[in-house]
DOPALO-801589 format. One line per 5 residues: number of its first residue (from 1); for each residue z, y, x of C-alpha. Coordinates in nm, 3 decimals. Example, Ala and Ser with C-alpha at 12.3 -4.5 7.8 and 13.67 -1.06 7.14 Angstrom:
<midrens>
1	0.780 -0.450 1.230 | 0.714 -0.106 1.367
</midrens>
This chain:
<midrens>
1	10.515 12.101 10.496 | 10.617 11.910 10.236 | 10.605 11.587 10.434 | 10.829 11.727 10.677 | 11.074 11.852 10.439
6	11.096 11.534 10.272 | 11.185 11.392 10.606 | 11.473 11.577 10.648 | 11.592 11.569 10.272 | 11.637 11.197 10.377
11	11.827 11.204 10.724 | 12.076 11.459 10.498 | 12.092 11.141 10.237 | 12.149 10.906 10.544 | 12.461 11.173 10.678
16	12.585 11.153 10.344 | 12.556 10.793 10.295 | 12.740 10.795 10.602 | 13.001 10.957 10.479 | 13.044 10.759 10.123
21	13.003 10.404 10.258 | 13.188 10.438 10.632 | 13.429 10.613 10.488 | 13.479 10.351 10.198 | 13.415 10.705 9.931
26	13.708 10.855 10.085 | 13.761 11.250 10.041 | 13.941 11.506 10.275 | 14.169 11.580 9.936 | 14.145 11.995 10.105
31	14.047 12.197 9.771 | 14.167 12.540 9.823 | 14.488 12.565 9.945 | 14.666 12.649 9.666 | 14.360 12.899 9.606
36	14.450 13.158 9.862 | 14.243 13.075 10.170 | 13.884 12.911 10.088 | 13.663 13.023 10.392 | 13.726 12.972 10.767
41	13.482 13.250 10.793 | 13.126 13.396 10.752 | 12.796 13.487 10.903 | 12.645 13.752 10.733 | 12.702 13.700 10.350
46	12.731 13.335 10.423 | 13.077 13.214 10.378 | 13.215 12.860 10.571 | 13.429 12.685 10.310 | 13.747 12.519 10.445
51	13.650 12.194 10.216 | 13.308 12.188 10.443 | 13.485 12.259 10.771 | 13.729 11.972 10.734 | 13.475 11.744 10.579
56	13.293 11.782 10.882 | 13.615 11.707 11.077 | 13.689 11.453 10.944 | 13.363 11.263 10.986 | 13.317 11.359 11.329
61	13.730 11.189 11.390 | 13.592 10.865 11.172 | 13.267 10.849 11.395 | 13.424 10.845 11.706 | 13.648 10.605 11.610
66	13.419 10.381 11.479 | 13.211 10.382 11.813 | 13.489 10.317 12.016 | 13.698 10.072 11.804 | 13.990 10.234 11.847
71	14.265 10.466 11.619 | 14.140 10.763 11.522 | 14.217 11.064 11.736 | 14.472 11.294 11.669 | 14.371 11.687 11.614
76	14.555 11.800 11.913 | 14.299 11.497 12.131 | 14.003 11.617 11.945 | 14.082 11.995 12.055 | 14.135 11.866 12.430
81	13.814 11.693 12.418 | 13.602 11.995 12.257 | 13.521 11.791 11.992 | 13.660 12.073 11.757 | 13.479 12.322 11.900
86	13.174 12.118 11.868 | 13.260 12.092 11.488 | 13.342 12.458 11.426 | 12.987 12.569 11.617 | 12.828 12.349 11.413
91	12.935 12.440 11.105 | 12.881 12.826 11.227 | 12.522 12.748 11.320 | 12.451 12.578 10.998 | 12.607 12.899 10.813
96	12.373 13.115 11.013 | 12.073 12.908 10.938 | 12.181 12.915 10.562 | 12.184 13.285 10.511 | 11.863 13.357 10.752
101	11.727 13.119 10.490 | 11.838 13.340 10.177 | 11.744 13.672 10.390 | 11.369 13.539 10.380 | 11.401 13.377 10.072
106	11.346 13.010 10.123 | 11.450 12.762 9.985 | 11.388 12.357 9.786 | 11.306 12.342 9.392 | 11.548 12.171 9.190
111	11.273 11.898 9.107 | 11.328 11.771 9.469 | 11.643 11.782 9.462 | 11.689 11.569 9.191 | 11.426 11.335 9.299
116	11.609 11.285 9.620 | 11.999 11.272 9.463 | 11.853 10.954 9.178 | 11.713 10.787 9.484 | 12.124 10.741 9.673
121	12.254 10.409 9.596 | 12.598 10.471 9.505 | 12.482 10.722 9.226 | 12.290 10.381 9.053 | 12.424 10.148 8.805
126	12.425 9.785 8.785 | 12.025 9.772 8.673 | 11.925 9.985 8.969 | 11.877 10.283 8.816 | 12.010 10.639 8.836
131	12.362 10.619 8.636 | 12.517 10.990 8.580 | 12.874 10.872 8.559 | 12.858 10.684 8.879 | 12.727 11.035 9.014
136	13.028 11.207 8.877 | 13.255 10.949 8.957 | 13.123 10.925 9.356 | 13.137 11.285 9.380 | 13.477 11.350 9.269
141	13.634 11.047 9.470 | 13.482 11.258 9.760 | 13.616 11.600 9.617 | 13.289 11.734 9.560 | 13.155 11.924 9.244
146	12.789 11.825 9.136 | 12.699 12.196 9.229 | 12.843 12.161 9.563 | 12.654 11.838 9.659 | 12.316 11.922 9.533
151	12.365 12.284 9.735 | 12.422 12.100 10.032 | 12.099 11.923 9.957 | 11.928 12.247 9.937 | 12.099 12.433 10.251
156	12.007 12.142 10.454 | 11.593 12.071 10.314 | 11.593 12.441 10.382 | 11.775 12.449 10.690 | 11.529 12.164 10.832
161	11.214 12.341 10.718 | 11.343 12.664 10.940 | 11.404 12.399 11.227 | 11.043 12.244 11.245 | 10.859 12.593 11.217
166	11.072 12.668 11.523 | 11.008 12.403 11.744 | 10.718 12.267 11.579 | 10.426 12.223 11.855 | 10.649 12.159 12.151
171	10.515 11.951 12.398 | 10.702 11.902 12.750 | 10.507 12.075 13.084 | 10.274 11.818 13.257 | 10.425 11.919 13.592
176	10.766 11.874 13.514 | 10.692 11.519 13.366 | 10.535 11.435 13.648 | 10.812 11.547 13.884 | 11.058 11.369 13.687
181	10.817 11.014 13.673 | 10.786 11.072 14.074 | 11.144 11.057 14.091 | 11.256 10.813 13.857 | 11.021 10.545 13.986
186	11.020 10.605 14.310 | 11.061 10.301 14.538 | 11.199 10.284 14.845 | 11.221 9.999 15.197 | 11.555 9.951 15.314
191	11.705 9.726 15.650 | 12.027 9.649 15.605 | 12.348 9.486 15.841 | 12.617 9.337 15.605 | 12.940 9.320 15.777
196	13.250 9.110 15.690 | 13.592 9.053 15.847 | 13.408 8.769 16.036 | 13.208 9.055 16.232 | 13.525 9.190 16.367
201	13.588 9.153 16.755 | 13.969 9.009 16.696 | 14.122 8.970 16.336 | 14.319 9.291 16.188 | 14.703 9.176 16.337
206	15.005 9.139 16.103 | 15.135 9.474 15.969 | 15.431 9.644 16.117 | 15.716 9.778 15.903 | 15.573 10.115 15.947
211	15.254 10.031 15.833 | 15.372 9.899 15.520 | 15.591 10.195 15.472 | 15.282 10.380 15.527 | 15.074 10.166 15.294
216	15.334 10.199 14.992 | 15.360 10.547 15.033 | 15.015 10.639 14.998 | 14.939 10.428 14.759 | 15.229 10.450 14.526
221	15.021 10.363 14.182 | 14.936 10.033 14.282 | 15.282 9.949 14.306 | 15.389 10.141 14.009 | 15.504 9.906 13.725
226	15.323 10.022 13.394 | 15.497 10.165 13.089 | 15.662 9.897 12.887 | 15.727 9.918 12.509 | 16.013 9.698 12.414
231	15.884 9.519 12.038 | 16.051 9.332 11.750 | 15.794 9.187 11.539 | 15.754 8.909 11.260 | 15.437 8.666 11.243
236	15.289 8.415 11.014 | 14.947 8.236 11.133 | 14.724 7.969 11.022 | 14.793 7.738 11.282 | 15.216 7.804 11.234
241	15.125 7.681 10.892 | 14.869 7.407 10.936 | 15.168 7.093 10.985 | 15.283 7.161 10.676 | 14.948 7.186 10.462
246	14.772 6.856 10.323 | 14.403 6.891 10.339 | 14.253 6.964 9.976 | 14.024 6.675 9.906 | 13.807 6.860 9.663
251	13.780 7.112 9.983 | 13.655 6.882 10.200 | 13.398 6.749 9.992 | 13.254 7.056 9.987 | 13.264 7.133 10.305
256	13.093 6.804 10.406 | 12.826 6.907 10.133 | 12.800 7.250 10.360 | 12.766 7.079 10.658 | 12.593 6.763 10.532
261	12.275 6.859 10.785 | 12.544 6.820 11.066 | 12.652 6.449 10.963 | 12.326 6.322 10.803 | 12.028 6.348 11.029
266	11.670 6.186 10.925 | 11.481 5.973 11.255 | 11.321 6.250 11.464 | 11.113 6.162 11.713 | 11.020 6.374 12.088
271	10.706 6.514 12.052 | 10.373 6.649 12.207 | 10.070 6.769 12.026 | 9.711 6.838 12.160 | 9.478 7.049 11.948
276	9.121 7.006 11.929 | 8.875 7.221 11.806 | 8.732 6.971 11.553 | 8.741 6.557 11.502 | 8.444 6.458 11.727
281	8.617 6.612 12.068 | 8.904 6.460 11.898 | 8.817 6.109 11.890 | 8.603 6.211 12.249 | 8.909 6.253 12.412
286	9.127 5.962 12.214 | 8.798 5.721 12.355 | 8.873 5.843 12.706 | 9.227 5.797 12.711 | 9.209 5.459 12.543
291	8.948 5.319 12.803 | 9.149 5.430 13.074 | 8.885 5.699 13.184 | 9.111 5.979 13.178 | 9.576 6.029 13.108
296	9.693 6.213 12.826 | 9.821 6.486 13.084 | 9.493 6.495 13.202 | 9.344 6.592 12.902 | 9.557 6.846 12.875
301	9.524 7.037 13.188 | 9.144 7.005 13.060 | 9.214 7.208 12.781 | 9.360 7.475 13.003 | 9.721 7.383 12.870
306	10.050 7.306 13.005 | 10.273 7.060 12.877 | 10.497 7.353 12.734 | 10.220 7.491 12.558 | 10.167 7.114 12.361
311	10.597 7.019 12.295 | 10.697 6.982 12.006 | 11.060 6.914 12.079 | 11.248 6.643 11.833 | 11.082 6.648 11.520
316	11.134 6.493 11.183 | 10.826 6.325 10.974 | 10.846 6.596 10.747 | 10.876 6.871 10.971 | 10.506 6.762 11.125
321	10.415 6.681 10.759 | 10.134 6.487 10.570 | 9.897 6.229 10.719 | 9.995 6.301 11.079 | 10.373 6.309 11.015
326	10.280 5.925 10.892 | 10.113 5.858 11.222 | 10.375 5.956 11.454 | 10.614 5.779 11.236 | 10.417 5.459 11.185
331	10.498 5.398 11.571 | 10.768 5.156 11.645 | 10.801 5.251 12.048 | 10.710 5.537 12.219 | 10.285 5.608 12.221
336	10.009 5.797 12.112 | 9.873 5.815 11.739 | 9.562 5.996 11.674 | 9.335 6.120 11.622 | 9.473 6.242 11.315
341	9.439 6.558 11.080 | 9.750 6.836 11.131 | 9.821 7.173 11.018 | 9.684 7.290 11.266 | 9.310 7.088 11.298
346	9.261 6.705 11.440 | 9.500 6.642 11.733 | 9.667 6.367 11.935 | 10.006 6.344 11.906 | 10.228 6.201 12.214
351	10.572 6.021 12.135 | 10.829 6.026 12.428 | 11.117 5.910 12.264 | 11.272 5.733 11.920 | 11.582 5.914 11.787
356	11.755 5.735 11.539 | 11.822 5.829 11.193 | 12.218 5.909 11.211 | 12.464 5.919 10.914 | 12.835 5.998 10.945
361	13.000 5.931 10.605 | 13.254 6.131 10.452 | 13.540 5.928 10.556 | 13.411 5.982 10.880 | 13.331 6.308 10.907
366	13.670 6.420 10.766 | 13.854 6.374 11.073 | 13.636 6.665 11.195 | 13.667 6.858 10.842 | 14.012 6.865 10.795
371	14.170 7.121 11.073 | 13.866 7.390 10.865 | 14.013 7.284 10.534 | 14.349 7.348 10.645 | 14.285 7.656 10.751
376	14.097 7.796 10.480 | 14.423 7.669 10.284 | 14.701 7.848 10.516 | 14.445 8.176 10.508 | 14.419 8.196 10.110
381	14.872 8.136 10.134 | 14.938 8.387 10.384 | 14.713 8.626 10.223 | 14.901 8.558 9.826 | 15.253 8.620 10.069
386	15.126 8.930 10.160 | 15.253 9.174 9.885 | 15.577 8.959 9.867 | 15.664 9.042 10.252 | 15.546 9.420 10.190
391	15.778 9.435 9.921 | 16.062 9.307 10.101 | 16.034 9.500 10.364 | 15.976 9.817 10.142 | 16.318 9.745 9.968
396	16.492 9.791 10.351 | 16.442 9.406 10.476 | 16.472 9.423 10.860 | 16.214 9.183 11.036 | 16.503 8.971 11.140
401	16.573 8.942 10.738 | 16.204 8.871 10.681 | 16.220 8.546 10.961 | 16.535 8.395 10.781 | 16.407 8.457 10.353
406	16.029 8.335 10.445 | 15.792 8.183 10.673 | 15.747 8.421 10.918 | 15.874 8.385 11.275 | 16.039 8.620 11.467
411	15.946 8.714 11.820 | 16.027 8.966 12.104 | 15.778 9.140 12.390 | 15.740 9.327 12.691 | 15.420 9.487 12.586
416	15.233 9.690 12.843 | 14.865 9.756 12.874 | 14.846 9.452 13.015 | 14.979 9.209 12.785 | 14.720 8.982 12.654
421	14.917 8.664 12.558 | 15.069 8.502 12.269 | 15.057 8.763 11.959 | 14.921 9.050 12.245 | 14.632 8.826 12.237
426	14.533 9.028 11.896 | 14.380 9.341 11.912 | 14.502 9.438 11.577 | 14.901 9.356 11.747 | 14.787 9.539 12.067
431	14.639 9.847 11.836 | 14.947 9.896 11.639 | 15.157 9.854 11.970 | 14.997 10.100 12.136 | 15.035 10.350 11.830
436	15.370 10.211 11.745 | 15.654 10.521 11.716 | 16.019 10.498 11.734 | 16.165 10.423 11.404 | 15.873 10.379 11.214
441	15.911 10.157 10.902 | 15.764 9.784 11.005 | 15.466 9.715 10.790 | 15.276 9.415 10.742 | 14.937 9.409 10.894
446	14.651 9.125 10.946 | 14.537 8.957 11.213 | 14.163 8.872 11.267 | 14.254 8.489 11.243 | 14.359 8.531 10.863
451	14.755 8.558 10.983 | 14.973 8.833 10.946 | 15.225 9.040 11.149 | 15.514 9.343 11.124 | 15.655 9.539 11.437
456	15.952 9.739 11.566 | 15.969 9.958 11.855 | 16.297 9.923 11.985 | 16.226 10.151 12.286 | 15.990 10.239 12.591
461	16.041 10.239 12.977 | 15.841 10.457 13.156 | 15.638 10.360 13.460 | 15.851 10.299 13.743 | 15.766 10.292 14.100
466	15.905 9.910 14.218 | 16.072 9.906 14.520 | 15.900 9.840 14.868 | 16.100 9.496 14.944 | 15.998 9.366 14.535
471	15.586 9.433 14.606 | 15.625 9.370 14.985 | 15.370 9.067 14.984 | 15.132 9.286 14.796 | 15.171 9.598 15.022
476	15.120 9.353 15.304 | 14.766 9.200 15.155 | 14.640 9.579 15.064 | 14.725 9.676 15.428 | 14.491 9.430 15.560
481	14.256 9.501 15.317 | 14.252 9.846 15.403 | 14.319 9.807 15.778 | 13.953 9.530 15.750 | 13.733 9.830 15.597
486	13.870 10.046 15.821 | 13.799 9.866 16.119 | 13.407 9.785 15.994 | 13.351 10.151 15.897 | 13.431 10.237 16.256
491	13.233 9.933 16.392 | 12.976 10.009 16.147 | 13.005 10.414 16.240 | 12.925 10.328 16.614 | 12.659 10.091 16.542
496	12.482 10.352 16.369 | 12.512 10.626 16.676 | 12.303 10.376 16.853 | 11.999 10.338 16.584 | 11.992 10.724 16.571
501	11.984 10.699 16.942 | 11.696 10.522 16.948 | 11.778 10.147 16.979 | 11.615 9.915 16.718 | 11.848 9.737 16.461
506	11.720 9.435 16.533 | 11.899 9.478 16.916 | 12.170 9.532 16.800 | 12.283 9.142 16.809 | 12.371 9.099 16.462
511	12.157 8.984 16.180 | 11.958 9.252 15.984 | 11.754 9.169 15.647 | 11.457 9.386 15.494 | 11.394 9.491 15.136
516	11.053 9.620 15.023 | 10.963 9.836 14.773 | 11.276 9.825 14.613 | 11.347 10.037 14.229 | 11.646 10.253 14.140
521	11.919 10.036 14.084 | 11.766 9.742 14.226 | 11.955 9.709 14.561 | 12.298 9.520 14.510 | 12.604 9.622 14.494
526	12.519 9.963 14.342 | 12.702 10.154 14.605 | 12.404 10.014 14.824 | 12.141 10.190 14.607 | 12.281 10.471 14.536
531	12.318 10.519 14.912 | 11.989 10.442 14.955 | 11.790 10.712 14.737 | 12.051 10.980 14.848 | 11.906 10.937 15.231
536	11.634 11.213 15.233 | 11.376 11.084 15.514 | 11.220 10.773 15.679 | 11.460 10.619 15.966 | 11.774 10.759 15.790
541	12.125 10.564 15.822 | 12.417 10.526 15.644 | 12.718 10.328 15.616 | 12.816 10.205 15.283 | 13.127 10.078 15.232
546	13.198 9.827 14.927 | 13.564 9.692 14.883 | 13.654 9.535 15.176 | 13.257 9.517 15.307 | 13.065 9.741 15.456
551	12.686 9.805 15.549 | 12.507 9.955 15.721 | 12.136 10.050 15.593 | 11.845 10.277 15.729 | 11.563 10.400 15.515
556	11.264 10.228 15.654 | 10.981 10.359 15.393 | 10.971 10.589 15.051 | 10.712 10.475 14.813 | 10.523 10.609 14.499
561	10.562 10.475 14.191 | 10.383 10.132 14.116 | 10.102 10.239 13.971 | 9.996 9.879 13.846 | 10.356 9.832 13.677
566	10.302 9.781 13.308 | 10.591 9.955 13.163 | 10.471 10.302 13.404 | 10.316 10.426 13.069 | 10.623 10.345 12.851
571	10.856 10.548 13.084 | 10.634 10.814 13.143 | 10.637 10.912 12.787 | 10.995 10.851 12.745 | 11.066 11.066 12.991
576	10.786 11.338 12.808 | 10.964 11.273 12.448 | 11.332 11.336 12.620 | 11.214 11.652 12.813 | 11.032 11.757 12.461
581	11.344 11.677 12.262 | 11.562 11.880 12.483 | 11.321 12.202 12.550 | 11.352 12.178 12.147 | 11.724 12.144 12.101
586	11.751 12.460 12.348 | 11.502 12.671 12.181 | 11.648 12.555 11.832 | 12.016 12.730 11.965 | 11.904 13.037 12.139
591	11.740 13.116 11.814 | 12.078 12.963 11.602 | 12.266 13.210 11.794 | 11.997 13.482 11.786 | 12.089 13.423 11.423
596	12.452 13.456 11.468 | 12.424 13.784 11.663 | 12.170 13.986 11.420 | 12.395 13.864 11.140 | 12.746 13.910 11.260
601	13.014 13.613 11.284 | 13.368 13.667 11.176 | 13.658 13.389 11.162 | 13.951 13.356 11.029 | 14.183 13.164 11.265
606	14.455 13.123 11.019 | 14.265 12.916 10.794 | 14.150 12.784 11.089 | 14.509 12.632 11.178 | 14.553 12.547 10.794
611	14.262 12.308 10.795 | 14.390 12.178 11.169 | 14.756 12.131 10.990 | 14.591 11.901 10.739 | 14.540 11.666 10.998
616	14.852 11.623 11.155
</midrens>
C-alpha cells in the first residue's frame, strides 16, 4: 500500500509542478472575496473553496492553450465547450472523495508529507537542498498558505489510496478483448474500378447561365469573401536593420571558433571494414585476396555480410583510431590495408575514396559569417529599443508617431484568415490580429525572428457574399467539377446494378484492380477504406466518391487477423489495458457519485458567477 500511495503522492507533485513551472509561478490572485464568499459549495462537511475552484480553472484554460498554441479561451468559450462543467465535477468529485476519506478516517502522516514537499524543485536552494524560504516564497507567489499546500498533499495521497482499493484487480473480459482484436485487425479483399472524367461517354458541356445561377446559389460560402480586419501596425526586424549594421569583428571570430568543425575538416577517407574472429582467418583471407583466389566482396558475402553491414562511411584517422587508423591512412590511393588490429578484433579495411583535408580560413569563411553576426547585432538593438517604444507609446504616441521618432516602419493590411504574407507571415502578428479589439491601446510585441511589432484595428468588414459576375470563372470551374462527379456517380451507380445482377466486373469493359488482405486504413484515399469495412458481406458494392473521382469497389473476401503479424501481441494488449483503464474510470465515478448522493451536494451559484467574473 505504501508503494502505491507513494505513486500517487508523485503524479500530485507532477500536477503541481505543472502548475508552478507552466504557469511561470503565477497565482489566480482569488483570496476571499473581500471575505464574504469562500466556498462554491460542499459535499457533506466538505467545503469547495473558491481559491481551489478557480485554481483549477485556471489550469485547465492554460492547458488547453498550451496544447493548441493558441490564446487562451475566454470563460464564456470554456462554458460552451463544457470545459467548466468538467472543472466544477471535478472539483465536486474530489470534495466527495475528501470527506468519504475523513468519514472512515484515512488519511497520510505528516512524515510523508514532508518527505515528498523537500523532494519539489522549486522549494530547493542553490546547493540542491530543501530551502524553507524558497518554500514560502513559491507558495505565496501562487497564493497558497503552507497549510493549504501540504493539505492538498494529503487530500490527494488519500484520495489516490481510496481510488486503487476501488479499482484495484481490474482486468478487462477475455471475450470482449477478443471481439474488439477481431475487429480492429480484421483484413479485408477489395476489386476496385477508378473512374475519371476520361471514363465519361462525352465531356460535361459548358455551363448555361442557369446553371451557374444554380451553382452560386447553392453554394454561396465558397463565394463568400471572408471577414477582413482593416490594421495599422508599426515593425522593426532584423533584416530592416541589417544595411545599416557593420559586422562585429570580435563576433565573428567567435563564431568561426563555433563553427570551426564546419570550415576546418581533417582528410577522411570512404571506408569498409571486415571483422574477423581472430588474426589467423585474418591474414587467411588477406592471402586469398592478395593471390587473386578470391575479391574482397567475396569474402564478404562469405562471412554472411552485406556491404552495408561492413561501411564505414567517410572517416577520419582518428575516428578509426590507433594502429589501424595508421593503416588506412598510410595509403596514398584507394586499397586495402590489413590485416591490422581494430577496436573491434583483426580486420581488413577497404578504401574507396581519398577526401582531402579542407581548411577555409577566417577571411574566408566570413563572407558566410557575417549575415549571422549581423543579426545577432540587430536582435540584441531591437530588443534594448524595446522599453523605449513601450514608453512612447504609453505616453499617447500613435504608431504613425512611432514610424517618424524611430526605426520602425509603418505598414497597412487587409488581414483575413487567410493572410499569410509580409508581417501576416508571423504567427505572433496573425495571433494578436485575430484577438485584436477596436480601440485597444497598440502595444509592442515580438516576433519569433528577434523583431518587433505594434497594431491598430481601424475596423472590420464582415463576410460578404461577392457578386455572381466578380467569381463567375470560379462558379464556372466548380460547376464542372460538380457536374464531372455527378455524371461518374450515375455511371458508376449503373455499373454497379449490373455486378449485383450478376455480371462479373471484369465484363464490364473497363479496367478493374485487386487488393488482398488489405488493414484498416490501408486502402487509399481513406474514403475508399472506410467504404470498404462498412460493406457487411462478401460480393458487396459500393460507390465511393472522392473529389471529383469516383469508384466503384466490391468486397471480394473478409479475413482474420494475421496471426503471424508481429505487432498482433502489442495491440492485443493495448486494446486489454484501454478496455481495463476505462471499465476502471467508470467504476471509479459510479462510486464518486455514489459518494455524492449518500453525502449530499449543495452549490452555491453565486459564488459560482463570482469566480466566473474573475475571468472576464
Amino acid at each position: 500500500m505504501s508503494k502505491s500511495k507513494g505513486k500517487q503522492i508523485s503524479k500530485t507533485l507532477v500536477w503541481l509542478m505543472l502548475i508552478f513551472v507552466v504557469l511561470g509561478l503565477g497565482g489566480f490572485g482569488v483570496k476571499n472575496f473581500g471575505g464574504r464568499v469562500e466556498t462554491i459549495g460542499s459535499v457533506g462537511d466538505t467545503k469547495i473553496s473558491t481559491d481551489t475552484y478557480a485554481r483549477a480553472l485556471q489550469r485547465e484554460l492554460r492547458a488547453r492553450a498550451a496544447a493548441t498554441g493558441g490564446q487562451t479561451m475566454s470563460i464564456a468559450e470554456a462554458q460552451s465547450t463544457g470545459l467548466v462543467d468538467a472543472v466544477r465535477a471535478q472539483e465536486i468529485s474530489n470534495a466527495a472523495l475528501d470527506n468519504e476519506m475523513a468519514r472512515i478516517g484515512v488519511s497520510v502522516g505528516d512524515d510523508q508529507v514532508a518527505r515528498e514537499v523537500m523532494r519539489i524543485d522549486a522549494f530547493k536552494g542553490p546547493d540542491g537542498s530543501f530551502d524553507r524560504e524558497a518554500y514560502r516564497y513559491t507558495l505565496s507567489q501562487n497564493g497558497l498558505t503552507e497549510a493549504q499546500f501540504e493539505a492538498s498533499l494529503r487530500d490527494e495521497a488519500a484520495r489516490s489510496l481510496l481510488q486503487t482499493a476501488v479499482v484495484a484487480g481490474l482486468t478487462a473480459p477475455q471475450t470482449y478483448v477478443d471481439e474488439l482484436y477481431g475487429f480492429i485487425a480484421e483484413r479485408r479483399s477489395v476489386s476496385l474500378i477508378h473512374l475519371t472524367a476520361e471514363d465519361l461517354d462525352a465531356p460535361v458541356p459548358d455551363p448555361t447561365g442557369d446553371d451557374l445561377t444554380a451553382q452560386y446559389e447553392a453554394t454561396p460560402a465558397a463565394y463568400t469573401a471572408p471577414m477582413t480586419r482593416r490594421i495599422t501596425y508599426a515593425w522593426l526586424t532584423p533584416e530592416m536593420m541589417a544595411n545599416r549594421i557593420e559586422p562585429d569583428e570580435e563576433l565573428l571570430h567567435q563564431l568561426y571558433q563555433e563553427h570551426i568543425d564546419e570550415f576546418v575538416q581533417p582528410e577522411k577517407r570512404l571506408v569498409e571494414r571486415l571483422v574477423f574472429a581472430d588474426m589467423t582467418e585474418a591474414q587467411a583471407a588477406w592471402d586469398k585476396i592478395a593471390s587473386g583466389d578470391e575479391s574482397f566482396d567475396n569474402a564478404v558475402a562469405a562471412r554472411g555480410l552485406s556491404i552495408d553491414d561492413i561501411d564505414l562511411g567517410d572517416v577520419s584517422e582518428v575516428q578509426i583510431g590507433g594502429e589501424a587508423g595508421q593503416a588506412v591512412f598510410a595509403l596514398t590511393e584507394p586499397g586495402l590495408a590489413g590485416p591490422v588490429m581494430s577496436d573491434l578484433g583483426p580486420a581488413i579495411f577497404r578504401v574507396n575514396a581519398i577526401l582531402a583535408k579542407q581548411e577555409i580560413p577566417f577571411e574566408e569563411a566570413r563572407e558566410t559569417l557575417a549575415p549571422e553576426a549581423v543579426h545577432d547585432r540587430a536582435v540584441r538593438m531591437i530588443a534594448d529599443k524595446m522599453s523605449e517604444f513601450d514608453d512612447l507609446l504609453a505616453a499617447g504616441a500613435t504608431l504613425e508617431d512611432l514610424a517618424r521618432e524611430t526605426d520602425m516602419e509603418l505598414g497597412e493590411i487587409d488581414y483575413t484568415a487567410d493572410s499569410d504574407q509580409g508581417i501576416a507571415a508571423y504567427p505572433d502578428f496573425r495571433d494578436a490580429a485575430d484577438a485584436a479589439v477596436e480601440g485597444d491601446f497598440p502595444e509592442v510585441k515580438e516576433l519569433d525572428d528577434g523583431g518587433i511589432f505594434a497594431l491598430r484595428l481601424d475596423g472590420e468588414t464582415p463576410p460578404t457574399l461577392r457578386p455572381l459576375d466578380e467569381v463567375r470563372d470560379q462558379v464556372a470551374e466548380d460547376w464542372r467539377k460538380a457536374e464531372t462527379a455527378r455524371e461518374l456517380a450515375a455511371k458508376a451507380e449503373a455499373l454497379k446494378a449490373r455486378v449485383e445482377g450478376g455480371e462479373d466486373m471484369a465484363a464490364l469493359g473497363l479496367q478493374v484492380t485487386s487488393e488482398s488482405a488489405l488493414s484498416r486504413g490501408g486502402l487509399m484515399p481513406q474514403p475508399l477504406s472506410d467504404a470498404l469495412f462498412s460493406l457487411g458481406a462478401e460480393g458487396d458494392t459500393a460507390v465511393v466518391p472522392a473529389g471529383d473521382e469516383v469508384w466503384l469497389i466490391r468486397l471480394d473476401a473478409i479475413l482474420p487477423p494475421d496471426a503471424t503479424d508481429p505487432g498482433a501481441e502489442a495491440l492485443r494488449q493495448s486494446i486489454a489495458s484501454q478496455v481495463s483503464q476505462g471499465i476502471a474510470q467508470d467504476l471509479y465515478n459510479s462510486f464518486a457519485q455514489a459518494v455524492i448522493n449518500a453525502a449530499g451536494l449543495s452549490l452555491d451559484q453565486a459564488a459560482i458567477n463570482a469566480v466566473h467574473a474573475q475571468f472576464r
